[in-house]
Structure formats: C-alpha cells, structure tokens
C-alpha positions as protocol buffer text, in pm:
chain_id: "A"
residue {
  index: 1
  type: UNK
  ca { x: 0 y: 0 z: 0 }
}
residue {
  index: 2
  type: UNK
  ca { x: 95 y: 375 z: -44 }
}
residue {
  index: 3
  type: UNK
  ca { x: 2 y: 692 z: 138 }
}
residue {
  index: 4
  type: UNK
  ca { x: -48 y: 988 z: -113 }
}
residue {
  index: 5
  type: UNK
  ca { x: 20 y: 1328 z: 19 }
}
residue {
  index: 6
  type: UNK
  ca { x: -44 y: 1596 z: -227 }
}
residue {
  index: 7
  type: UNK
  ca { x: -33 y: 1987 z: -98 }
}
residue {
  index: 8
  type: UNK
  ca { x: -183 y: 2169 z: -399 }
}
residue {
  index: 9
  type: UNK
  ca { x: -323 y: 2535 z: -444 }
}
residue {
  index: 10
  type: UNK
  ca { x: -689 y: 2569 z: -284 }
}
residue {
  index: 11
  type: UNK
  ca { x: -818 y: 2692 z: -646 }
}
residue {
  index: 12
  type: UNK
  ca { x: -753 y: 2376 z: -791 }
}
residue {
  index: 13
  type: UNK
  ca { x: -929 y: 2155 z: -551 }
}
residue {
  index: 14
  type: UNK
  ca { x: -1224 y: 2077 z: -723 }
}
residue {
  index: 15
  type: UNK
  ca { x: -1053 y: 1988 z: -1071 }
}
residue {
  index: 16
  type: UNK
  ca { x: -853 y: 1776 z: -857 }
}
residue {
  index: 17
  type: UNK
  ca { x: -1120 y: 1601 z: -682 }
}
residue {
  index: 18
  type: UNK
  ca { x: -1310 y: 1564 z: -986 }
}
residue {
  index: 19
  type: UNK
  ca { x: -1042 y: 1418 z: -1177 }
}
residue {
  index: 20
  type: UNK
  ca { x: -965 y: 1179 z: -906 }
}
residue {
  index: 21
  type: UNK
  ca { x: -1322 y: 1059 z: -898 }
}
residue {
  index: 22
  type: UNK
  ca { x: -1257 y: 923 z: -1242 }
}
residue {
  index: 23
  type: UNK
  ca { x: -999 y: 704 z: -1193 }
}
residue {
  index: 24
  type: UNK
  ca { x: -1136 y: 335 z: -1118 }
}
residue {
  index: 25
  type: UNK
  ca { x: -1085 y: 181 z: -806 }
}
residue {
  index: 26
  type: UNK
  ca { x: -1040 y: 531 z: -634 }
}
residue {
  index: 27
  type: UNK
  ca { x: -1071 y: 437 z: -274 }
}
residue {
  index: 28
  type: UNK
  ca { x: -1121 y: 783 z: -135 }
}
residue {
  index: 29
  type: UNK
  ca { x: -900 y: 1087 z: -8 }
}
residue {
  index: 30
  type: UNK
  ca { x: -883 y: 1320 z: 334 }
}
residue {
  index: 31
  type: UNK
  ca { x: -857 y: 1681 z: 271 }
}
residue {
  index: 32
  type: UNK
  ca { x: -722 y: 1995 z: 507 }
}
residue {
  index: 33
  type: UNK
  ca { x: -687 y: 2346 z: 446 }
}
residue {
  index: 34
  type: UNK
  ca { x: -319 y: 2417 z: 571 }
}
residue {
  index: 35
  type: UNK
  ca { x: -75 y: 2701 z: 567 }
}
residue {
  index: 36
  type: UNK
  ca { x: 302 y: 2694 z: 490 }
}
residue {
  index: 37
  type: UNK
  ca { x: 602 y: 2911 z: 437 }
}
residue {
  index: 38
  type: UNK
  ca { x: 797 y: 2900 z: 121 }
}
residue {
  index: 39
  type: UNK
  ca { x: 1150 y: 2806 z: 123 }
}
residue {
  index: 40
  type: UNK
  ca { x: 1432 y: 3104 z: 119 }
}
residue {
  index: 41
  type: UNK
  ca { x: 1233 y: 3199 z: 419 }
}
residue {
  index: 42
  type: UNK
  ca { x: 1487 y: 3125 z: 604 }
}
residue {
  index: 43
  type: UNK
  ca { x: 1770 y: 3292 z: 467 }
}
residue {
  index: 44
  type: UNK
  ca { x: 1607 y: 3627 z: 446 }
}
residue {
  index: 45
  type: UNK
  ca { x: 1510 y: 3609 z: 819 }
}
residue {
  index: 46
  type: UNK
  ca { x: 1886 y: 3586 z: 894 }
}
residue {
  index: 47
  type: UNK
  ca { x: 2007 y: 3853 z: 612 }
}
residue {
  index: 48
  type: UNK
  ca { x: 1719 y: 4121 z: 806 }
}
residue {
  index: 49
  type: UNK
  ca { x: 1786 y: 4188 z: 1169 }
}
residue {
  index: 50
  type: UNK
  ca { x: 1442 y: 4341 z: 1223 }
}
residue {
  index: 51
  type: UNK
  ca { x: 1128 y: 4123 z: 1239 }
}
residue {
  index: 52
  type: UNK
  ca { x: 1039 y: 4036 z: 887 }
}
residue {
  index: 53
  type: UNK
  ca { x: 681 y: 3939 z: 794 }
}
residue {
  index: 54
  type: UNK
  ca { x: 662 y: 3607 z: 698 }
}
residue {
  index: 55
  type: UNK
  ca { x: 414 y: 3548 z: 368 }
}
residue {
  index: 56
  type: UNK
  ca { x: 238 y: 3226 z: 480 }
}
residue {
  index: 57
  type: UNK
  ca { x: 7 y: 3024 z: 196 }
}
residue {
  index: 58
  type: UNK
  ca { x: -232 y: 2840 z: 184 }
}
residue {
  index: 59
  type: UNK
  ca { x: -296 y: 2500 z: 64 }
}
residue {
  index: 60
  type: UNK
  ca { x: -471 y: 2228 z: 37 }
}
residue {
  index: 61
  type: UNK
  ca { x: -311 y: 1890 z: 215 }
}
residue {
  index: 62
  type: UNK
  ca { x: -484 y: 1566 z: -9 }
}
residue {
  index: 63
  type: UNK
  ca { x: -414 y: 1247 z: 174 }
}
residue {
  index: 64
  type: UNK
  ca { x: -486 y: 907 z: 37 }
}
residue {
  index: 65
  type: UNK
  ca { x: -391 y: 514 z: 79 }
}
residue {
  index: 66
  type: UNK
  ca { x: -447 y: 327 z: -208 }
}
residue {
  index: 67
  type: UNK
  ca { x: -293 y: -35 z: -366 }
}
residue {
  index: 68
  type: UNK
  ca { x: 60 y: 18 z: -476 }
}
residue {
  index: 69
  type: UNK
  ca { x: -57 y: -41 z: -832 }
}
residue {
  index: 70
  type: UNK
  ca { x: -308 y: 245 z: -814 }
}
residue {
  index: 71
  type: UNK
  ca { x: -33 y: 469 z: -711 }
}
residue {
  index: 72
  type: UNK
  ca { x: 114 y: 538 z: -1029 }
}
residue {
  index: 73
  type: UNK
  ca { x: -227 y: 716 z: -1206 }
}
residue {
  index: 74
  type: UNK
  ca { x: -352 y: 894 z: -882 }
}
residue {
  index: 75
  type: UNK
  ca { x: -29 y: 1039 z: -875 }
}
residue {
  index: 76
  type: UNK
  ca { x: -61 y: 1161 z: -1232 }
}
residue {
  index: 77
  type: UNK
  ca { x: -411 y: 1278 z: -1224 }
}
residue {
  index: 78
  type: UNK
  ca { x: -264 y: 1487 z: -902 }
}
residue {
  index: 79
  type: UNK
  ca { x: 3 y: 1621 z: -1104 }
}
residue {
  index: 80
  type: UNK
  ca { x: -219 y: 1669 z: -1442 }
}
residue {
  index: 81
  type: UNK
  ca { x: -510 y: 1840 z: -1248 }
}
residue {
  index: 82
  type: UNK
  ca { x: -325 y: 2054 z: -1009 }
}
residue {
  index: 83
  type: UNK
  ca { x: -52 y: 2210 z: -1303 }
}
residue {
  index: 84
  type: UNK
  ca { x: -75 y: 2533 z: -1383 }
}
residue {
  index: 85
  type: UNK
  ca { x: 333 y: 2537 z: -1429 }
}
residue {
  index: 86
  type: UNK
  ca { x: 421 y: 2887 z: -1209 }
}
residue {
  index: 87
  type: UNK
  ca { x: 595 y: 2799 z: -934 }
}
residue {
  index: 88
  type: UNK
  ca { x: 352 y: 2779 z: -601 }
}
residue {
  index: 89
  type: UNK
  ca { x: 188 y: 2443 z: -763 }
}
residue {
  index: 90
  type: UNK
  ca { x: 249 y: 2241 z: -451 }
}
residue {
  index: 91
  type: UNK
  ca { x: 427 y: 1908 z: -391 }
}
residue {
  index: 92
  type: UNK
  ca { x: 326 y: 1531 z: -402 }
}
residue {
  index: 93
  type: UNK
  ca { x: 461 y: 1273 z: -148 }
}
residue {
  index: 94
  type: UNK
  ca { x: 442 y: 911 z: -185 }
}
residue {
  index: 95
  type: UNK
  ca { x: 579 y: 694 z: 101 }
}
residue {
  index: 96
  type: UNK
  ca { x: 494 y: 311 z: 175 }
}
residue {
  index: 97
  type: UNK
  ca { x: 227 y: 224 z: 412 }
}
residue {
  index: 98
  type: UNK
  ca { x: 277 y: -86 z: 655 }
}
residue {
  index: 99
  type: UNK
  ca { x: -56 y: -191 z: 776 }
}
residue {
  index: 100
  type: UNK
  ca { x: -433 y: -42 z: 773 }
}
residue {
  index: 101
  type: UNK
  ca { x: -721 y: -126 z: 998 }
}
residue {
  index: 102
  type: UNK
  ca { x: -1048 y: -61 z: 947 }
}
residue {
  index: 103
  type: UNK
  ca { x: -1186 y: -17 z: 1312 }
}
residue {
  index: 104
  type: UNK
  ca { x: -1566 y: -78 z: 1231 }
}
residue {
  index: 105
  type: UNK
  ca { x: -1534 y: -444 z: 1136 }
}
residue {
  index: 106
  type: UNK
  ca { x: -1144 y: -534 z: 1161 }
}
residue {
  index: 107
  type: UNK
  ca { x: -1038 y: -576 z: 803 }
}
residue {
  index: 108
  type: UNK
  ca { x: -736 y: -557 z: 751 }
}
residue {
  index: 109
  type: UNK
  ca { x: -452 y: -427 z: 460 }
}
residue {
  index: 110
  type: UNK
  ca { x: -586 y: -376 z: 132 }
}
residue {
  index: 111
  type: UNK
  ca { x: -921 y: -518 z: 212 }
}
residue {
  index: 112
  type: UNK
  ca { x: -955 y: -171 z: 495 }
}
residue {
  index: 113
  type: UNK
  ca { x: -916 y: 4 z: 214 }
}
C-alpha cells in the first residue's frame, strides 16, 4: 500500500477532486486546508535583523492510501489536475504504508481500504 500526500493550491481543488473521482478503483481521499512558508524563508530572516513578515500560503493537504498499483495514475491525475506550471503548484509525497485497519469491522490491509 501507499500513502499519497499531495499539498496543492486551494483553487484547484475541485478539478482535482473531480479528476480523481474518475480514476477506477479510487478508494477515497482526506482533505485539510493548511498554511506553509515558502523556502528562502529562512535565509532572508537571517540577512534582516528586524522582524520580517513572513508570507504564509495556503494549501490544500490531499491524503490518500491506495494499492501500490493504483499509485502510479492517482499520482498523475494529481500532477495533471493541479498544473498550472508557475511555481507555487504544490508538492506530491508518496511513502509506503505498513498496515491499515479498518476499526468498524477489523479488516485488515488492502481489504480496509
């Protein structure tokens, strides 16, 4: 199994979503508005030795565990959907899961899914 992480803009949410919807199998996706600093940040903090203020964004944080197979075109339909090639587009993380559980009746793995 994989676990998706995608932080894309919010105005591209529902083409994402939408998308997504389309692709067979899709199992389903948590969403969070969530703010973040862009990186340099950092660097002009320590250049400026008065307080600097600090341009914080907005995204939206798309979470989703899905078969390892499926990975491949959610990721892509992420990508494709949430493009609009100035920089600011977001990221996309995909890391392995180890186990799932779904609490309600105690399946387990790919069957929680």
């Amino acid at each position: 199994m994989k676990r998706i992480i995608a932080m894309i803009r919010p105005v591209m949410r529902d083409d994402v979503i939408s998308a997504l919807h389309r692709v067979e199998d899709f199992p389903g996706a948590g969403m969070s508005e969530i703010s973040g600093i862009r990186r340099g940040i950092h660097q002009r903090v320590k250049e400026h030795r008065e307080p600097l203020a600090i341009d914080f964004r907005t995204f939206v944080r798309i979470e989703i565990i899905c078969p390892d197979a499926l990975a491949p075109a959610l990721v892509e339909t992420i990508r494709a959907n949430a493009h609009t090639g100035k920089p600011g587009d977001g990221k996309i993380f995909v890391s392995p899961v180890e186990s799932a559980l779904r609490i309600s009746n105690g399946q387990t793995d790919e069957e929680a899914l």
